[in-house]
C-alpha positions as CSV (number, residue, x, y, z in Angstrom):
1,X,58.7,63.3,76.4
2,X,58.4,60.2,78.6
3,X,61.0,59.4,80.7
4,X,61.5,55.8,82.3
5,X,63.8,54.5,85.3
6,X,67.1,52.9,85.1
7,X,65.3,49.7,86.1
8,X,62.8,49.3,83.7
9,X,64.8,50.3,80.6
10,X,67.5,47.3,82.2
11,X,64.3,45.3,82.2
12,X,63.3,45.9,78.9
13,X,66.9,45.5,77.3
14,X,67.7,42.3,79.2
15,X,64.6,40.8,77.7
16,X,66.6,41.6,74.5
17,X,69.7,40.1,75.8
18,X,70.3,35.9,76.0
19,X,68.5,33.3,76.9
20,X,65.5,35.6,75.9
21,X,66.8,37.3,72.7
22,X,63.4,38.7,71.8
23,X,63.3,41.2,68.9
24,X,63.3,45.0,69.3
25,X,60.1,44.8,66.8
26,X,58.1,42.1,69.5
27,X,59.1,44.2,72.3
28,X,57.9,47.3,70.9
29,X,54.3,46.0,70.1
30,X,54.0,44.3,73.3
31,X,54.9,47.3,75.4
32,X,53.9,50.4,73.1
33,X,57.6,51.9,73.4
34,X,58.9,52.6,69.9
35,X,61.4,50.8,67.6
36,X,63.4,53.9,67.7
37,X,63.4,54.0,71.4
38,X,64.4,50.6,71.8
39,X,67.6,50.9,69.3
40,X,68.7,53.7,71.2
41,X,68.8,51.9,74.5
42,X,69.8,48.7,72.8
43,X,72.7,50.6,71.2
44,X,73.8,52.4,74.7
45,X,74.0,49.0,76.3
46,X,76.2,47.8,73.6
47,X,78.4,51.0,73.9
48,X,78.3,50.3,78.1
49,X,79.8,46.7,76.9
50,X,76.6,44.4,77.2
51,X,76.0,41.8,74.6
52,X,72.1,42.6,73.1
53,X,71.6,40.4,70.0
54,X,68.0,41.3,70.0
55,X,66.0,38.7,68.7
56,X,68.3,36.9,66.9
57,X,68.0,33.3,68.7
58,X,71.0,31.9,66.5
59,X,74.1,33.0,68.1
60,X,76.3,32.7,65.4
61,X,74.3,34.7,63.5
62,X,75.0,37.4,65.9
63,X,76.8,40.7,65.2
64,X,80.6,40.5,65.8
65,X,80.4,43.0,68.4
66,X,78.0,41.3,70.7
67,X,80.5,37.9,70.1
68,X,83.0,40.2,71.3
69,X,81.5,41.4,74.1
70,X,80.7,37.4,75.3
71,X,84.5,37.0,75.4
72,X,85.9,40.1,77.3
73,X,82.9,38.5,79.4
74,X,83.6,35.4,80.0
75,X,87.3,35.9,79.6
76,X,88.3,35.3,83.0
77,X,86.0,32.6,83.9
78,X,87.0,29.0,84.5
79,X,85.8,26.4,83.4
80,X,83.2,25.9,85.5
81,X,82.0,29.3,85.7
82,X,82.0,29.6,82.0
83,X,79.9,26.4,81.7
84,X,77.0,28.2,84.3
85,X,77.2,31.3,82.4
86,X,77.0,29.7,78.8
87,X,73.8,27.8,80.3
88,X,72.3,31.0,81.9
89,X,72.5,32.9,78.5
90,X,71.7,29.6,75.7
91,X,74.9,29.0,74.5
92,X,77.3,26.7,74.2
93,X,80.9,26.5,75.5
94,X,82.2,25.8,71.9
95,X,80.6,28.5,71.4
96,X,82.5,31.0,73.2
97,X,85.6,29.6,72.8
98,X,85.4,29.6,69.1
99,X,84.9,33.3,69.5
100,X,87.7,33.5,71.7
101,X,89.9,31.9,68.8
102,X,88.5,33.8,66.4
103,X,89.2,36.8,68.4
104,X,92.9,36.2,69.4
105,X,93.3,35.5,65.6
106,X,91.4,38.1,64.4
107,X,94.8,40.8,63.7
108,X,96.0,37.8,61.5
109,X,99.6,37.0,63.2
110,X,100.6,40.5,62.7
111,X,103.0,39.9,65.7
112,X,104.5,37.5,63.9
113,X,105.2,39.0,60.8
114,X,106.7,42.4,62.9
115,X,110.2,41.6,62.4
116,X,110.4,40.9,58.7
117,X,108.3,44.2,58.6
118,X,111.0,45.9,60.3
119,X,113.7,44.8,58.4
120,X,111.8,45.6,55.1
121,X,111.3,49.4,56.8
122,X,114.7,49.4,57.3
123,X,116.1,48.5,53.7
124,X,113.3,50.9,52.4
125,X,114.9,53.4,54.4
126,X,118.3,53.2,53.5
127,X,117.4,53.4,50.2
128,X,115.5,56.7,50.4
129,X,118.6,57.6,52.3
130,X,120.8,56.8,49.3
131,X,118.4,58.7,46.6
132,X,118.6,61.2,48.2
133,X,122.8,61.7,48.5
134,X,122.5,60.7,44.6
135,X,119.8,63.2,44.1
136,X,121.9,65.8,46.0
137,X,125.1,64.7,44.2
138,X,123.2,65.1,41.2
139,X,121.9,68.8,41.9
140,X,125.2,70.4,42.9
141,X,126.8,68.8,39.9
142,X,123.9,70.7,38.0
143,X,124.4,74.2,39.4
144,X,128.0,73.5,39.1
145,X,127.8,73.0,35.2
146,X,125.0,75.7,35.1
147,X,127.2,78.2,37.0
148,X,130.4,77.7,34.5
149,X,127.7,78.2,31.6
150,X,127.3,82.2,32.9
């Protein structure tokens, strides 16, 4: 089994990774490495928090992870910074913070819903408490008539 450096697998997966985004499929005939080989570093990257879209050049075609990525990326950029980085990688500013929205939205406003899930917990609970004490009630007055039967 081949082994290759650090440095050229960075170079072969940052071929893969924007402005470039060429496709594992290209990359694979050009240099003789297989598909196989190329998903597995492609997916380690991704795992090791890098954006690889891999030869999709349409970013919002783009996998939902590697959007994410882009954000915790960019995310504490300013303005300026972002606008270099968006034009060192293809994209647009829109772009990003679209993802960004999309992102911060993406539990739904679960946060703000918390408290009315609370209180629904809560009258749930109280009356589970309350079946039970009738249930109880209910089974000593049972044993009670039982026991006066024998």
């Amino acid at each position: 089994m081949t082994r290759y450096s650090d440095e050229f697998k960075y170079s072969i997966i940052k071929r893969m990774m924007p402005p470039n985004n060429e496709s594992v499929n290209s990359i694979a005939r050009e240099t003789g490495l297989s598909e196989g080989t190329l998903h597995s570093w492609k997916k380690k990257a991704r795992a090791n928090g890098i954006a690889v879209p891999g030869g999709e050049p349409e970013a919002e075609k783009w996998r939902t992870q590697d959007k994410f990525l882009i954000v915790v990326e960019t995310a504490s950029l300013s303005e300026i910074e972002l606008a270099e980085y968006c034009r060192s990688k293809g994209l647009f500013v829109e772009q990003v913070e679209a993802w960004r929205d999309a992102c911060m939205q993406a539990n739904g406003g679960v946060a703000n819903r918390l408290p009315n899930y609370k209180r629904i917990f809560a009258k749930r609970t109280e009356s589970l408490r309350t079946s039970k004490r009738n249930l109880n009630g209910k089974k000593l007055h049972l044993l009670k008539l039982l026991h006066s039967w024998f």
